[in-house]
N, C-alpha and C positions, 0 to 999 in steps of 0.2 A: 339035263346034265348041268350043275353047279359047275361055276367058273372062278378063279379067284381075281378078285380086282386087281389092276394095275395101275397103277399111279400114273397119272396121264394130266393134259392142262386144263381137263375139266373137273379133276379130283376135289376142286375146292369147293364146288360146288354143292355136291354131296355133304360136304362137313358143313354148308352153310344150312342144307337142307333138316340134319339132324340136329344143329345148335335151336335153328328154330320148331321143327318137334320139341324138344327141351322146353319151349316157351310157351308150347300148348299149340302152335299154329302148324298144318300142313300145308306144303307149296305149292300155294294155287297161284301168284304172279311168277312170270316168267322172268327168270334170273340170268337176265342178259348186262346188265351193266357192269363197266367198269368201273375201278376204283375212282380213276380220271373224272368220269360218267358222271359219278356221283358227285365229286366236288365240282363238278359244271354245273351242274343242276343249283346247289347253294349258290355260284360265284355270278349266277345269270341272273337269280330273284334278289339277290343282292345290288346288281346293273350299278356300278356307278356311271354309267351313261344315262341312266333315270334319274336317281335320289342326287347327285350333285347336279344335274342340271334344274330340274322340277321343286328343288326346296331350295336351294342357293340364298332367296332372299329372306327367308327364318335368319339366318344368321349373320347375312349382309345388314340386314335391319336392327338385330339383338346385338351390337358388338361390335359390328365392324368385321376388320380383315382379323382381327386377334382371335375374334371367335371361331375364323376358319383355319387361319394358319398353327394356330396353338392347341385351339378345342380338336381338329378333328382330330390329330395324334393321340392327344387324352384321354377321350372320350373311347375312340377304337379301343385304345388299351386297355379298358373295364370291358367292354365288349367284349375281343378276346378273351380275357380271363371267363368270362360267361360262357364262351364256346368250349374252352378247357374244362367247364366242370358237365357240360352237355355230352362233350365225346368221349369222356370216361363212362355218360350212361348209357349213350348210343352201343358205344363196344362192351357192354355186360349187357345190353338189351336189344339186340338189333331185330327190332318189328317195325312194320307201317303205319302200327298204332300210336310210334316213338312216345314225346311227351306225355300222356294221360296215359297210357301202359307203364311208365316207370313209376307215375305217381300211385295206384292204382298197384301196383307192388308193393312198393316201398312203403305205402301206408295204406289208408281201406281204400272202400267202393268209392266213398264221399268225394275224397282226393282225385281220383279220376275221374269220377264225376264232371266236376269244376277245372279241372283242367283239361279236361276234352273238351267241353265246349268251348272254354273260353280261348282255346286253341283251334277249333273249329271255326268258329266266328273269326277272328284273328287270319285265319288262314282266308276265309272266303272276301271280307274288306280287304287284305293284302291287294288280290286279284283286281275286285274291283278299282281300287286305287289307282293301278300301277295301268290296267287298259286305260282309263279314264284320261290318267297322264301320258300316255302313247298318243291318244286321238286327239288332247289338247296339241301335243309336238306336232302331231301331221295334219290337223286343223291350221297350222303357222308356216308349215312347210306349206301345205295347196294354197294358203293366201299369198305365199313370197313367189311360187311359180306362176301362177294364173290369175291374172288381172278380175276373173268373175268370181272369184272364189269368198266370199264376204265373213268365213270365218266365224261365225255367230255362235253361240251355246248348243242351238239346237242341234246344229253342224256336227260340233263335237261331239255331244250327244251320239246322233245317226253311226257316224266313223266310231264309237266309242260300242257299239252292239255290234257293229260287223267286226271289229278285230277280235270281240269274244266268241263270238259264233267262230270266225276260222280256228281260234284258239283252242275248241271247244273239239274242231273236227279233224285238227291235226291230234290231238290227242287221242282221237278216239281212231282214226284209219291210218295215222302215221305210227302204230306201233312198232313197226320193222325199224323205223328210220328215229323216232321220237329219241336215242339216247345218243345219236352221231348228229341230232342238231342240238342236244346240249354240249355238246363238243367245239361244235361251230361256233355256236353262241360264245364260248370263252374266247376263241381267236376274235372273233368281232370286237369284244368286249377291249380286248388286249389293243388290238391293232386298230378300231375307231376313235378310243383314249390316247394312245401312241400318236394317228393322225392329227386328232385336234389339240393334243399339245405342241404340235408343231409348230402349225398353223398359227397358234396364238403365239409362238416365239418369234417365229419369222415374216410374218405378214406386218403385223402394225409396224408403224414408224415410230415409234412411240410406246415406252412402259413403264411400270412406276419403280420405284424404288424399291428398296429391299426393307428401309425404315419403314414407309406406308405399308405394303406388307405383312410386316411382322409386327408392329407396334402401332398403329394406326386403329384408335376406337371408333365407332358411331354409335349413337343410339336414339335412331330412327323410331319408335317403339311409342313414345307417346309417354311413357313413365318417367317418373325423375325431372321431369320437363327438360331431355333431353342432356343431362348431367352425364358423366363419364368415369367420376373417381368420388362419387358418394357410396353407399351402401346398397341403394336399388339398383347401381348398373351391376356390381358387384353378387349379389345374391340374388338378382332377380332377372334383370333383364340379358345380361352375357349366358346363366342359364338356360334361358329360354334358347338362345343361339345356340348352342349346341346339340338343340332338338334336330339341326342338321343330320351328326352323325348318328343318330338314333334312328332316323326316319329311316337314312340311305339302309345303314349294314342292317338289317333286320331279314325274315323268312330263310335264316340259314338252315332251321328244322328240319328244312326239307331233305339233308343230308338222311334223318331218320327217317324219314316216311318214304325214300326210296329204299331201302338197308335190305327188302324181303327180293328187292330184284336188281341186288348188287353183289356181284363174288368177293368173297372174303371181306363179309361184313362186317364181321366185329372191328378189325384192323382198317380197312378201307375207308367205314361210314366214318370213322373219328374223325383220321386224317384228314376226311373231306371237308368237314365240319369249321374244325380250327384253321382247315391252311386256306379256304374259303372267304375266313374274316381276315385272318392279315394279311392275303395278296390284293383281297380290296382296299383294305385299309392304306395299303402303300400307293396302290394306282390309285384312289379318288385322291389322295393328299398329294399326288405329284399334277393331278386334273387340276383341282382348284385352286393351287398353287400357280398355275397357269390360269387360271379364270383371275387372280388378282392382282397379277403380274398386266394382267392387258385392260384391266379395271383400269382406264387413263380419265374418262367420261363421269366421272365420279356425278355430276349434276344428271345426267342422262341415267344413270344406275336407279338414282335416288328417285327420279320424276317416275321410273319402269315400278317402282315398289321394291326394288333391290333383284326383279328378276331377270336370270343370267342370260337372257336374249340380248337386252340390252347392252352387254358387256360386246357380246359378237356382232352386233349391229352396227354398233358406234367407234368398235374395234379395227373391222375388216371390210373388205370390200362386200356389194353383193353376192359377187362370186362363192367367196369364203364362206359365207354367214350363211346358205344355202345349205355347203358341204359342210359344215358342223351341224346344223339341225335335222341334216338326213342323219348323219353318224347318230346322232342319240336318239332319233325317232325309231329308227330300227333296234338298236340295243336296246328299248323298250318294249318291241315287241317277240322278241326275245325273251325278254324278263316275263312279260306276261305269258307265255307259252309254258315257261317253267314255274310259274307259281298256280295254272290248272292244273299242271303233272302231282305238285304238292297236295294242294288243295283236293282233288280227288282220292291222292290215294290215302288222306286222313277219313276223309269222308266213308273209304269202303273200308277200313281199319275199323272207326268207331261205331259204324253198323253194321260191320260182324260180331263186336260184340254189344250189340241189339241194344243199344244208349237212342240210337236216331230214331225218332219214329218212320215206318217202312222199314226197316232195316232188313227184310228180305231183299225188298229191290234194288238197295244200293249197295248189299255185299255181297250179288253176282259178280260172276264176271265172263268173259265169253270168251269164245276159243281160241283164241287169241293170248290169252291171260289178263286183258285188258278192262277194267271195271267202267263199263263205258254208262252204266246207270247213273255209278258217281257224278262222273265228267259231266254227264247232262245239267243234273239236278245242283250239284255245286255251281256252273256257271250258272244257270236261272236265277241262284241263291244272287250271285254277285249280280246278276241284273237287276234284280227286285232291290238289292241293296241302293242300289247308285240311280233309283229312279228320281232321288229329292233333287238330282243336279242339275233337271229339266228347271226347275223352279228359280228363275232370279231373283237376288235380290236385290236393295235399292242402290246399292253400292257396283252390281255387274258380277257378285263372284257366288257361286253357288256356296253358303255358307254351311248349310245343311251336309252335304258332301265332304268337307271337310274334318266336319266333325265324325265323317265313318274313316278316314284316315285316321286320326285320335284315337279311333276304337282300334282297330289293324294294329297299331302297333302296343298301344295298352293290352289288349287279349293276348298279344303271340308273348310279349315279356313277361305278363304276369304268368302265365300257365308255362314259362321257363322258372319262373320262382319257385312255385309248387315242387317239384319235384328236386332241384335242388336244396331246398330247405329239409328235404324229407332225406334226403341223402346226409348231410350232415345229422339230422336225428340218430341214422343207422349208426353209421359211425363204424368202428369195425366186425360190425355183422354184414354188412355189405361186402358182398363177393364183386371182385372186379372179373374185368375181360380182360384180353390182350394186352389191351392199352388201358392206361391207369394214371392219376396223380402220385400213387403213392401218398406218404403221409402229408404233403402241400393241398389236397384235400380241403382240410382246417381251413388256413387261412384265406386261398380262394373262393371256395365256398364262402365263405362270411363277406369277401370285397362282392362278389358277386349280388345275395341278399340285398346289401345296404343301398349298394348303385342301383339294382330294379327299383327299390322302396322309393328313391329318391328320384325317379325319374318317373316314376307312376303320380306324385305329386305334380311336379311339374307339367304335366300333359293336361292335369285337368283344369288348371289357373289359367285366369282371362289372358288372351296373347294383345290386347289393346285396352286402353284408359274408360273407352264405349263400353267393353263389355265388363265392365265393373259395376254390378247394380246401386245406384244410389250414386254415382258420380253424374256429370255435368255431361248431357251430352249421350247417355243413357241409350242406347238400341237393341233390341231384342238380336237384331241382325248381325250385330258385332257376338253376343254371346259365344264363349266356347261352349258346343255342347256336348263334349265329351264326354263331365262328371253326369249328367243326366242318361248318354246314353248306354255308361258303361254299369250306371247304378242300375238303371233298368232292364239290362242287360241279367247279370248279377241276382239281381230282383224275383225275373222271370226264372231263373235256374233254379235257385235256392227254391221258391213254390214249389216249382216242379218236384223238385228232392222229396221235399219233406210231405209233398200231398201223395205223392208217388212212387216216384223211382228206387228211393229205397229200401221200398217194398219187394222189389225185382229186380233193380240193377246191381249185381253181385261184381262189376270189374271183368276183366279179359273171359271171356268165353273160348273155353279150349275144342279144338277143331280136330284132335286124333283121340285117340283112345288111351295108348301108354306113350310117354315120353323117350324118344331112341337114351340109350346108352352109353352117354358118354362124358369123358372127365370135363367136369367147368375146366376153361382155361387157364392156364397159370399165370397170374398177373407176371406183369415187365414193365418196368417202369416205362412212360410218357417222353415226348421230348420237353416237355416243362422243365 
């Protein structure tokens, strides 16, 4: 006996269910997250208890305090605008495939192609990254508590497989619980940044000025021979500082690649996306505003390599300096737990539609709704990635390693290019969702383009005077090798393509039969 439905507070559900019918996919993840849920997830792999603690001295060294106190406002605000033209696509497109499904729409097979992987890859260094900088934090933490604890590479290393492995198996048995600890993760995030800005107000006896601050250059860097108001600190070296905020606010995607197990996703995934980057944006800039405020050690900063232990060491008691390095050692491991949730479910996204080789195995998922092949095989991926960092170099710092950082954020920007550029192609053939720019579109979209193009340059230029081939002083080991790994990267795709894949890879693979029945959304404008 038919029933008629009643609108109840699960009803959105259902509409999420037919919007994505509409997109070719049936719902096999289980659509328990909140709106909230969703921008946790972005605001957690974002951690500014990670990327301002763990990069600090990029731009302590590139610039000075100016390049913190000035760039990260700046910089955030082209970011932002980049999330503005992302959640207008998330809300006309909300799949787990996000990024390389819009591109992959909007324009051919090719287009998704190349931005799934290079979004995939992107996604899987992310991970790796962000544990590796977790195990370095608690590598520094077990040295400052325990006298036998000697803190060595391999150290981190060890602590750097076992935070992924747990990372690996909350993901995979904490499905009940996995969207109420990205929950948790925001109040940490909130209230360990809240704590340690205290801390560094109240504790030293001692802080700098508001001049130093705000106006105070260095340039630590090695270029210019240490000049301040020529044209290489200007165009080259204050740039490089601001690789800061580039590094931190990054893996906001993930608002998309949750969107198939978020209610009211067209409207929810956006909102999570954009309010994701400006509530960071405001808490790292009130963070590090307090990181240079207590910067009084300026010689100790500088002897550290400009990193921000130094600042709390030289700062504050042991006491203190303990209870800041536990605060961001956990807000990283937090941030890691939500960039495998990310990272897998792009993984079982881009091997449903059959792009990964195996692609049976990693777009099951079990009964749970949980794609626990992914979770595997993505963390392996980020283990096998971050095995060069066993290797020292002459210098102490695993260089090889860093240069898959370089890659992580080069992959995830560029294949946000991709599909924003193909969006202004569309132009008014593009149907919006809920949420929309409206005709502001144009102009963002275009600030968007220029600032990726621009800062895809910058990532691959030598970050020291060493690794400039043909200079004095010449080491393989200083090398950025970013442009080698992102070319060969690149390299290996495009083969791929043109010996293969686009023989067979046709873009989204649809998962129902007929599409449900229902009107596209009526755009409404944005709060832009």
């Amino acid at each position: 006996m038919a029933t008629t439905p009643v609108p109840t507070a699960e009803q959105p559900m259902d509409e999420d269910a037919r919007r994505l019918a509409e997109l070719g996919y049936k719902q096999e993840l289980r659509r328990k997250w909140s709106g909230f849920s969703n921008f946790a997830i972005s605001f957690s792999i974002i951690s500014i208890l990670a990327g301002c603690f763990t990069t600090f001295g990029q731009a302590w060294n590139n610039g000075g305090p100016v390049a913190i106190s000035w760039g990260w406002p700046l910089i955030s605000l082209f970011i932002l605008i980049i999330g503005f033209c992302m959640a207008e696509l998330v809300s006309a497109y909300p799949t787990a495939g996000g990024i390389y499904w819009w591109a992959a729409t909007m324009g051919r097979p090719v287009h998704g192609w190349f931005t799934g992987w290079l979004n995939l890859i992107g996604l899987v260094a992310v991970t790796a990254s962000v544990d590796y900088g977790c195990a370095t934090f608690l590598n520094l933490t077990l040295s400052a508590l325990f006298d036998g604890w000697a803190g060595t590479l391999r150290q981190a290393f060890v602590l750097f497989v076992i935070i992924l492995v747990l990372h690996g198996l909350i993901n995979i048995f904490g499905h009940r619980i996995i969207d109420v600890l990205q929950n948790v993760s925001v109040w940490w995030h909130v209230a360990g940044a809240a704590v340690v800005v205290a801390i560094l107000v109240f504790v030293p006896d001692n802080h700098q000025s508001f001049q130093f601050v705000f106006t105070e250059r260095f340039n630590n860097s090695g270029f210019g021979d240490g000049d301040i108001g020529g044209l290489t600190f200007w165009f080259y070296v204050l740039p490089l500082g601001f690789l800061l905020t580039q590094y931190t606010i990054t893996g906001f995607d993930a608002c998309a690649h949750v969107s198939e197990e978020t209610r009211g996703a067209s409207q929810a995934a956006a909102r999570g996306l954009w309010q994701s980057i400006f509530y960071s944006a405001v808490g790292g800039w009130i963070l590090l505003l307090a990181f240079l405020f207590a910067a009084t050690d300026v010689e100790a900063v500088n002897a550290a390599g400009g990193f921000s232990g130094a600042i709390f060491e030289s700062a504050l008691t042991p006491v203190f300096f303990k209870i800041v390095i536990i605060i961001s050692t956990i807000g990283q491991f937090f941030c890691g737990m939500s960039c495998v949730t990310s990272m897998s479910r792009m993984a079982y996204a881009f091997s449903r539609d059959r792009a990964v080789p195996g692609w049976r195995l990693w777009s099951t998922v079990d009964r749970n709704g949980t794609p626990v092949n992914a979770i595997i095989g993505a963390t392996v991926a980020g283990l096998v990635l971050t095995l060069p960092a066993l290797y020292e170099s002459s210098a102490g710092i695993p260089i090889a390693f860093y240069a898959v950082v370089s890659v992580a954020v080069l992959g995830l920007y560029l294949s946000f290019l991709i599909p924003i550029a193909l969006r202004l192609r569309m132009g008014d053939r593009f149907v919006p969702g809920p949420w929309t720019l409206g005709r502001k579109y144009k102009l963002l979209g275009w600030i968007a383009v220029i600032e990726i193009a621009i800062i895809a340059v910058y990532f691959v230029l030598p970050i020291v005077p060493a690794g400039v081939p043909g200079n004095d002083g010449f080491t393989w080991s200083a090398v950025n090798y970013a442009p080698l790994a992102v070319g060969g990267v690149l390299l290996l795709v495009a083969v791929w393509w043109y010996a293969s894949a686009r023989k067979w890879f046709t873009g989204p693979v649809r998962t129902v039969e007929e599409p449900a029945a229902a009107a596209d959304p009526a755009p409404a404008d944005g709060p832009v």
